[in-house]
Structure formats: C-alpha cells, structure tokens
C-alpha positions, 0 to 999 in steps of 0.5 A, spaced: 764 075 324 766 081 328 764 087 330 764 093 324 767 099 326 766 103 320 757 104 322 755 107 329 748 104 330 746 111 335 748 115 331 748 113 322 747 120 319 755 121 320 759 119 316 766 117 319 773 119 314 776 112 314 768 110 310 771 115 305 777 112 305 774 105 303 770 109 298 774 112 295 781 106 294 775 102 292 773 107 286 781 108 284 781 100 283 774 099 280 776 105 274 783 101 272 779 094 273 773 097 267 779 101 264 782 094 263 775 091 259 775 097 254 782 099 252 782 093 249 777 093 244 781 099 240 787 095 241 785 089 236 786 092 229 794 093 232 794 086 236 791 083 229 797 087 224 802 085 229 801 077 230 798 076 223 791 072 225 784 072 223 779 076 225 776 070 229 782 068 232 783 074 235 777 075 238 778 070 243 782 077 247 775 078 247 770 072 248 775 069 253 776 074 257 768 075 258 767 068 259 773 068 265 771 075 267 763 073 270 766 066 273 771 070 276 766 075 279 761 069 281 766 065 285 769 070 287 763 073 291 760 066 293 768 065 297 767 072 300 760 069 305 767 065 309 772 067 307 774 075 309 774 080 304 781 083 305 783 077 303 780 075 297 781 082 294 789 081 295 788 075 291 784 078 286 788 084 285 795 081 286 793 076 280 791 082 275 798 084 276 802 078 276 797 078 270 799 085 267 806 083 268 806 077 264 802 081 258 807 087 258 812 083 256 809 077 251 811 076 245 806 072 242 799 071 241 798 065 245 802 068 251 797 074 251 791 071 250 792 067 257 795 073 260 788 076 258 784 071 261 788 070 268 787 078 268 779 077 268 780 072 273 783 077 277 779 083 275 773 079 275 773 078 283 775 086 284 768 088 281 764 082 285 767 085 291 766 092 290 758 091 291 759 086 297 763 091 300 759 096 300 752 091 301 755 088 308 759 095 311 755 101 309 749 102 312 743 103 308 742 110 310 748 111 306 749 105 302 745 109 295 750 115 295 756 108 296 754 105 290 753 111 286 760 114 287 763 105 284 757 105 278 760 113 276 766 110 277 765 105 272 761 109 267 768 114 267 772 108 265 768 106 260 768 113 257 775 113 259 778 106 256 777 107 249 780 114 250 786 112 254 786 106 250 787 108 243 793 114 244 796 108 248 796 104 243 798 109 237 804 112 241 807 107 245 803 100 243 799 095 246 804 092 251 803 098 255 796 097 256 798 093 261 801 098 265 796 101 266 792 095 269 798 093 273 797 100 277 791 097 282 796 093 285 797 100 289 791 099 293 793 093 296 795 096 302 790 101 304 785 095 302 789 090 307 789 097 313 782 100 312 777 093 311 774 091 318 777 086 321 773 079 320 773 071 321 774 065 317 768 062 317 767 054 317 764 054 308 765 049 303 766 051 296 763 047 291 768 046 286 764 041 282 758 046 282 763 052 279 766 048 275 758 046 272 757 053 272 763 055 268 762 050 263 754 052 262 756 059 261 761 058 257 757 054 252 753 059 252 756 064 250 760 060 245 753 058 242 751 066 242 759 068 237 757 061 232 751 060 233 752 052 232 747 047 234 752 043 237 754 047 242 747 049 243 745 042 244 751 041 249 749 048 253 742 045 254 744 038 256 750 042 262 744 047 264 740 041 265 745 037 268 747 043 273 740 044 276 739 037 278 746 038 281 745 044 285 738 041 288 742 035 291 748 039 294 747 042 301 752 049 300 752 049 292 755 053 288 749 057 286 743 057 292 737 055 288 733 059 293 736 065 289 734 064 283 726 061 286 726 068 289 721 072 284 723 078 286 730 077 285 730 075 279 726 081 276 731 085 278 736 080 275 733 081 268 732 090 269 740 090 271 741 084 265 736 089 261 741 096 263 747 092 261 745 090 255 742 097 253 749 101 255 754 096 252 750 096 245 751 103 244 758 103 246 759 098 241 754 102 236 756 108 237 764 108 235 762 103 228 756 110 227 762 115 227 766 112 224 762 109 218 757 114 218 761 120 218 769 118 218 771 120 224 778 117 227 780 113 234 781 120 238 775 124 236 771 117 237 773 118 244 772 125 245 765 124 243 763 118 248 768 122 254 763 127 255 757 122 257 762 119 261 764 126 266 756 127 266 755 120 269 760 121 275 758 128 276 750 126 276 753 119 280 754 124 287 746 127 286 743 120 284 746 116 291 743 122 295 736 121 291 737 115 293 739 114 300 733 120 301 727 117 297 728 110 296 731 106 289 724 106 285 724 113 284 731 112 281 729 105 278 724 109 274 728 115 271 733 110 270 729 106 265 724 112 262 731 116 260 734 109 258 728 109 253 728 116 251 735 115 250 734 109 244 728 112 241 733 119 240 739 115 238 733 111 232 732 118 229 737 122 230 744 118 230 745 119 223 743 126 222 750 129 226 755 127 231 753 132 236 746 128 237 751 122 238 754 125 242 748 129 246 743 123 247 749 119 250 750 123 255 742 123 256 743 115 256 749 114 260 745 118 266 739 114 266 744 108 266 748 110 271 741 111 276 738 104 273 744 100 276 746 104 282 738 103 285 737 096 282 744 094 285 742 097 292 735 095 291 739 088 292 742 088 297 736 091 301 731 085 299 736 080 301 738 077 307 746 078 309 748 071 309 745 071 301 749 078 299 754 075 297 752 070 292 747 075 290 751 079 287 755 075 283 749 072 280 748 080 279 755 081 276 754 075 272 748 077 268 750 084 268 756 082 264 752 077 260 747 081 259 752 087 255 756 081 252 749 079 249 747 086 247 754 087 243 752 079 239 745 082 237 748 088 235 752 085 231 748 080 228 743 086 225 748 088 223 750 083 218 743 082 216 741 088 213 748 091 211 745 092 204 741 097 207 742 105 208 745 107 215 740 110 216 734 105 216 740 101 219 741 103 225 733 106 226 731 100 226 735 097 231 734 101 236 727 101 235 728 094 236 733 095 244 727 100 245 722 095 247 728 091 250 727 097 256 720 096 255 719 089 257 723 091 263 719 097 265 713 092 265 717 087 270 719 093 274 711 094 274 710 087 278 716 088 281 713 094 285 706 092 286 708 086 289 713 089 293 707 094 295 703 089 298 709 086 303 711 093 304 710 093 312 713 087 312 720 089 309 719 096 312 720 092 319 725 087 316 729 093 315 727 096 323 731 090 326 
C-alpha cells in the first residue's frame, strides 16, 4: 500500500483540512445509509395498507434487509484488505442509488422488497467502511474524536429516521423514502478526490466461505422470527459445517484467528450487548408512547429527537476524552450509564412522556460513548492486516445484536399481554439490566487482562 498523506508521523497533533473533509462526507453519507434503516419502520402500516399483505409478509422489508445488510457489511470489509477503499465505496454507493431508483418507481411488492435488499447490499458495505476508513487512515492520537463524529452521526440518524420518515410518509407516500437514499450518490466525487491513493493487492475472496456465512446468519435469524426447530436444526448443521470450512482454507471468509482472539471476542459481545440495549428501546419506546399514553407518528418522533441532538452534541467531547484518557474510561460510563438508563426506564416509562423522553437522552449518551470506544478499542488491539475483517465481524454483530434485542423485546411482549403496562415494561428492562451487567463483568476481564500485557501493547503501539 502506498504512503498516506493524510498523517504526518513528526508532528500528530495537526490535523490537516482534507482529514476534515473526509470526516466530514463519511458523516453526511453514513446519516442517510442509518436514516435508510429506520424511515422504514414508520412506513409499513401505508406499505401493508397499500399492497393488502399480512403482517408476516411484510415483515420480509424488514428481516431481509437486516439479513443482506450484515452480509454485506462482512464482505464488504474482508474486500477492503486487497482491494482499495475508494473503490468499494464506489460500488457500494452506486448500488444503494441504483437501488433507490429502482424502489422509487416499483409498484409492487415484490419489486420493493428486492429494491430494499439489494439497498442493504449497498448500505451495508458503506457502514463496514466507514469504521475501517478511520481504523487505517487516522492516526490513533486522533482516531477517538473520528470515530465519535461517525457513532453521533449515526445515533442523529436513528433519532432523525422515524421523524423524516413519517411526514414523508404522511405527505408525499413511501416511494419518496427512496429519494432521500438516493442523495448519497453525492459523495462519490469527494470519496474518489479525498481517499489516499492505494494499490490492489494480490487476495483471494472466498466465495465459498461467504456464502456459508450467509446461509448460517440467515438461518439464524430466521429461526429467532418463527422460532421453528427445523430451521434451528438446519442453523446448527451450517455453523458446524462452516467452522470445519474456515479451519481447512488458507484465506477464509472469516480469520478463525479472529474469533480465538479472546480479547477480541469480549469486545464483540460489549458492542453486540450496546446494540441490543439501543435498538430495543428505539423499538420500545414509540410502542410505550403510543399504547400507553396515545401519542401520534409526529409527536412520537419529536420525543426520541432530543436524545439524538444530545448524542451529536456529546459525540465531539466523548472523541477528545478519548483520544485524551484512552477508551476504558469512556467504556466504562458507557456501560454504567446504559445501566442507569434501563433501570430508570424500569420504573418510570409508565408514569409520563417527559421521563421517556428525559432517560433516553441519558441512554442514547452512554451509547454513543460505549461503541465510539469499543470500536476504537478494536482497531487499537488488532494488527492492520486483521482491521478489516475485524470490523465487519464488529458491524456484523453490531447489527445482530439489535435485531436480537427488537426479537426478545417482542416476544416479552407477547408473553405477558395480559398484564398491566406497567408490570409489562418494568420487567422487561429489568431483564435488559442484567443484559448490561453480564457485559460489564466481561469488560472487568477484558481490562484485568489487558492490565497484565500493558507493557507489551504499550510498545506495540510505539513501533
């Protein structure tokens, strides 16, 4: 690889403008890619209305995306250790706007749905970039307040989908839903005129091993929406199948060094753990404000905004803390205010809107803190040839994990509909409480351990 223009090793603490510029066209792109996951959710009752479908049925918009979305992340970012960066963002890019296109005028379900998975194909691979971009071109010194502009930008987003979303929806119809995607083509110039110039590298892409891995992350997620034995059976079989694969290929899909890494893995399950938390409540609290004390689409939104502000806002300290103190700090607020958050959301979600609306700017803050520093975290303990598909793994159970904690939210759901609202949501973050605390036990290891080979990373990091 060539020589990146972007750092200069005399002198790290100035930072040059076109760093900015990259920051900057990688934020505006990765707040349309998350605005493109959650504008959707408040689309589907119109989307059901207007083709007549079931409920099941349509929730393919949603499950197929998520399934293509993690592949794509994954593939994406095992490419990106031999092929160039700019030049997998231009593919990735120009097939969420084919893909926008193509959604803008369907007229069937059909032809929307598989505009919507070939999107996550697109969107997916933006988003494993994003974090490998910053891992590979920003110095360390700097690399905490980078990846903290890209995790508020995407917490904005997540805020922001369901707002933007829904008067789209109201006013205009869904179809323009994909307008809004399709505006990310805009930054293909500066990504192709600001990315360091890099080589190809000789690689080979195992085909076999991502298609294994689709399969197996496929089953399992179809097994975690119907709960069949069958498809678990199945899901059990692949997994079994694919590890024995990976061991036997000399450049799998998927570095089974990766996955022995016990470091790495208890960092997998934090971010997984982070994930799970914020997507449950996203999924939680517009079902709280609507059931609970009747609120529409639009106020709904304007609830949840303010914890997204607050997130960017916060976003700018929480990467300077970084890049000051180190990530264990930031881990450990993150994790701690996560907890606080679940346990208020326990007792007071039912009472008013305004303690909704309170706790989750609390929440949306320690989450923000909790991926910016264990996606750094990351790409401090790995070595530069494993960032790649370090990070997709990352995304990959990143976005698993959210999916997981929407499932689980739902299914407690069903199992005590008979139950006041009240008893209902109290005891379903109480159960989410000791998801953190399970995670903040791990982290506990995870820090002793890295205590003890202190002065060996802290020499790895000198050279």
């Amino acid at each position: 690889m060539t020589s990146i223009s972007i750092s200069s090793s005399k002198d790290d603490s100035k930072v040059p403008f076109q760093e900015n510029k990259i920051i900057l066209i990688l934020s505006f792109t990765t707040l349309l890619v998350v605005m493109n996951t959650t504008m959707f959710n408040v689309a589907l009752p119109s989307i059901l209305k207007d083709f007549s479908l079931n409920s099941s049925t349509a929730s393919w918009l949603v499950s197929g995306y998520s399934i293509m979305f993690a592949i794509s992340s994954l593939t994406f970012s095992r490419l990106s250790d031999f092929i160039p960066l700019s030049r997998l963002l231009l593919f990735g890019i120009c097939i969420l706007g084919i893909a926008s296109i193509i959604g803008f005028f369907s007229n069937g379900f059909f032809i929307l749905l598989g505009a919507r998975i070939v999107q996550a194909a697109g969107a997916g691979g933006v988003m494993g970039l994003g974090m490998i971009m910053a891992g590979r071109y920003i110095p360390l010194s700097r690399r905490g307040r980078a990846m903290a502009i890209i995790a508020s930008t995407a917490s904005l987003a997540f805020g922001l989908g369901p707002v933007i979303g829904g008067v789209i929806t109201q006013y205009l119809g869904w179809n323009y839903l994909f307008a809004v995607s399709g505006f990310s083509v805009l930054s293909i110039p500066f990504f192709q005129q600001l990315l360091p110039k890099e080589v190809i590298k000789k690689g080979h892409f195992d085909l076999y091993g991502a298609i294994l891995t689709g399969l197996s992350v496929t089953g399992l997620l179809l097994f975690l929406s119907t709960f069949s034995y069958v498809i678990l059976t199945g899901t059990v079989v692949l997994f079994t199948v694919w590890w024995r694969y990976l061991n036997k290929v000399e450049e799998p899909f998927i570095p089974p060094i990766l996955l022995r890494n016990k470091q790495y893995t208890k960092l997998l399950f934090i971010g997984c753990s982070a994930f799970f938390i914020n997507f449950s409540n996203l999924f939680l609290m517009p079902i709280i404000l609507t059931t609970v004390f009747g609120k529409g689409p639009a106020e709904v939104g304007m609830i949840i905004f303010p914890g997204a502000i607050i997130a960017v806002i916060a976003g700018q300290f929480i990467g300077r803390l970084i890049d000051r103190f180190g990530n264990a700090p930031l881990i450990i607020f993150g994790q701690l205010s996560l907890l606080i958050a679940t346990i208020l959301f326990a007792f007071l979600s039912t009472l008013t809107p305004y303690f909704i609306l309170s706790t989750y700017m609390f929440a949306s803050v320690g989450f923000t803190a909790l991926s910016t520093s264990i996606s750094n975290e990351i790409t401090r303990i790995l070595p530069m040839t494993q960032i790649g598909s370090g990070i997709g793994i990352v995304q990959l159970i990143q976005f698993f994990g959210g999916g997981l904690g929407v499932t689980i939210s739902g299914l407690l759901l069903a199992l005590q509909e008979s139950l006041s609202s009240e008893i209902i949501y109290r005891n379903i973050y109480i159960c989410f409480s000791f998801v953190i605390i399970i995670a903040v036990l791990i982290y506990g290891l995870y820090y002793r351990r890295a205590r003890l080979k202190q002065p060996k990373l802290t020499s790895s990091s000198l050279e």
